[in-house]
Steps between C-alpha positions, in 0.01 A plus 500: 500500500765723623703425140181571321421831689892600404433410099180740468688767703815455294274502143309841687816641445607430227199551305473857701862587408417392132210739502704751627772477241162515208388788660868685498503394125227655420592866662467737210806722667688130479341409112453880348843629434515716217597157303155380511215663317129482562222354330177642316336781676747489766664825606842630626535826676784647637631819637884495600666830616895547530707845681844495350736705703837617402769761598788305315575391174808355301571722211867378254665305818389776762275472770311860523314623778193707430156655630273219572291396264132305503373292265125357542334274281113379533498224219103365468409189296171350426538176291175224360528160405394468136572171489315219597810262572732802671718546193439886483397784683406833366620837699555870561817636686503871669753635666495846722836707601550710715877652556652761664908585645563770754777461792211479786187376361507143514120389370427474152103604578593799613459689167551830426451688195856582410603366157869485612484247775197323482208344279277250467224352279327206338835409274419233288245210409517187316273247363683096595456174426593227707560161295657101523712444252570160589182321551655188646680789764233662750746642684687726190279829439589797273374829543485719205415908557469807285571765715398908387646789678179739588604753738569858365871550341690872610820567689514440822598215844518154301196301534506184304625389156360689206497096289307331378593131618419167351550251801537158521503323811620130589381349846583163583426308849588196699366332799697257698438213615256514852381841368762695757702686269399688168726654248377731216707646266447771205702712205335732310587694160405831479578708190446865578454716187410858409697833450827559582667666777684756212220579330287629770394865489493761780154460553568076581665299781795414374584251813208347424606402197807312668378102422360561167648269238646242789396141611389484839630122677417424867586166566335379836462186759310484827477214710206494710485293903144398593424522836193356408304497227379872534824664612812508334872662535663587187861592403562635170799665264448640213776658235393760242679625171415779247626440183544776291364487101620845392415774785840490649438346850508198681466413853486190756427426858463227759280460780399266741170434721326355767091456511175404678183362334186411687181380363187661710143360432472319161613657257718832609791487543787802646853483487767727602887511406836696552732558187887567540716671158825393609701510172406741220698625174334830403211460731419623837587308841191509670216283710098416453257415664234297384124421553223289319156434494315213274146386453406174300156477408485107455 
């Protein structure tokens, strides 16, 4: 009796932990990384917002101390499944700047109207797809974007680049064995293209003009720790190079990261993340900090 009692308790367990281990499976925070697309009438929304801070920069060998500058970006994306079998979704990208420099302000938000040292706008918006190439691979994804520069063009504080950028963007993932660890990786080709820095007239932001006829190439990993199945760690590097195509400039940096997702309710989930430049060539030395918000509608 006593060996009988011990077999159902021992098969309890097991079956519970096996339930368990379904249900962490299932997590969309553990299955929705941005290698995984969703299905027909499905949507995607997500609002992530980044403060880059700098008050040093490499420039020919040279590191250069400077007023600080502030860099925020609000990037929102709203994608649909259009695709019965989750082999494409159908999207719009927006992204919202807002920068400003000054020795003592330190916040970005804090705008004033002063052309010199500040400015901020709705910068650019773009119309994506997000596709499988390899149907046989559910875990490749490319993300293809238009991007068109919409805010107003006159001299003044740099706000964003006046291109207009064809992007392509490769995400890859791969979960390890007992579900634990997570890594997801990504390059993307970006081809920025428009007028020159030279031929801009006095009434035009030349410095804006700075990435036009380059290719944009981050090259990324992040490796993710679940805690459990709806929070995560993540540590991430990523290594960026602008390749110049005939506008006379080229620049790289390096930076490394550390990160917390958490999956609240469902469907939402919020993450949060620290960014480190510790190496640049032409590019500023600075930090970033980091914070997400996502909403499947499953």
């Amino acid at each position: 009796m006593k060996k009988l009692i011990i077999v159902n308790f021992l098969i309890i367990i097991s079956f519970s932990v096996f339930s368990q281990e379904e249900e962490e499976e299932k997590t969309t925070l553990q299955q929705f990384t941005p290698s995984q697309l969703i299905k027909d009438q499905n949507w995607d929304i997500k609002v992530f917002n980044s403060l880059y801070t700098q008050n040093r920069r490499e420039d020919n060998g040279e590191i250069i101390n400077e007023p600080r500058s502030n860099f925020y970006t609000s990037t929102f994306e709203i994608f649909t499944g259009v695709s019965k079998k989750s082999t494409a979704n159908l999207g719009f990208v927006f992204n919202f700047k807002s920068n400003t420099i000054s020795e003592n302000r330190w916040s970005p938000l804090k705008f004033i109207d002063n052309k010199n040292n500040s400015a901020r706008a709705l910068t650019n918006v773009a119309i994506s797809l997000k596709w499988k190439p390899l149907q046989n691979n559910k875990n490749f994804t490319v993300q293809s974007s238009f991007f068109v520069p919409i805010f107003e063009d006159q001299p003044r504080f740099f706000l964003d680049k006046r291109s207009y950028v064809f992007e392509n963007r490769l995400f890859y993932d791969k979960t390890f064995p007992g579900r634990k660890f997570q890594l997801f990786t990504e390059i993307d080709f970006a081809y920025n293209f428009g007028g020159k820095a030279k031929n801009a007239t006095q009434f035009q932001n030349v410095g804006e003009r700075y990435a036009n006829n380059s290719l944009g190439i981050p090259v990324s990993a992040f490796l993710s720790y679940f805690i459990t199945s709806k929070y995560t760690l993540l540590t991430y590097l990523q290594h960026f190079e602008l390749i110049d195509l005939g506008n006379n400039f080229a620049q790289g940096y390096t930076l490394a990261g550390l990160g917390f997702k958490m999956q609240v309710f469902n469907h939402i989930t919020l993450e949060a993340s620290y960014s480190y430049f510790f190496q640049a060539r032409g590019a500023g030395l600075g930090e970033s900090y980091n914070f997400g918000v996502r909403y499947l509608m499953l």
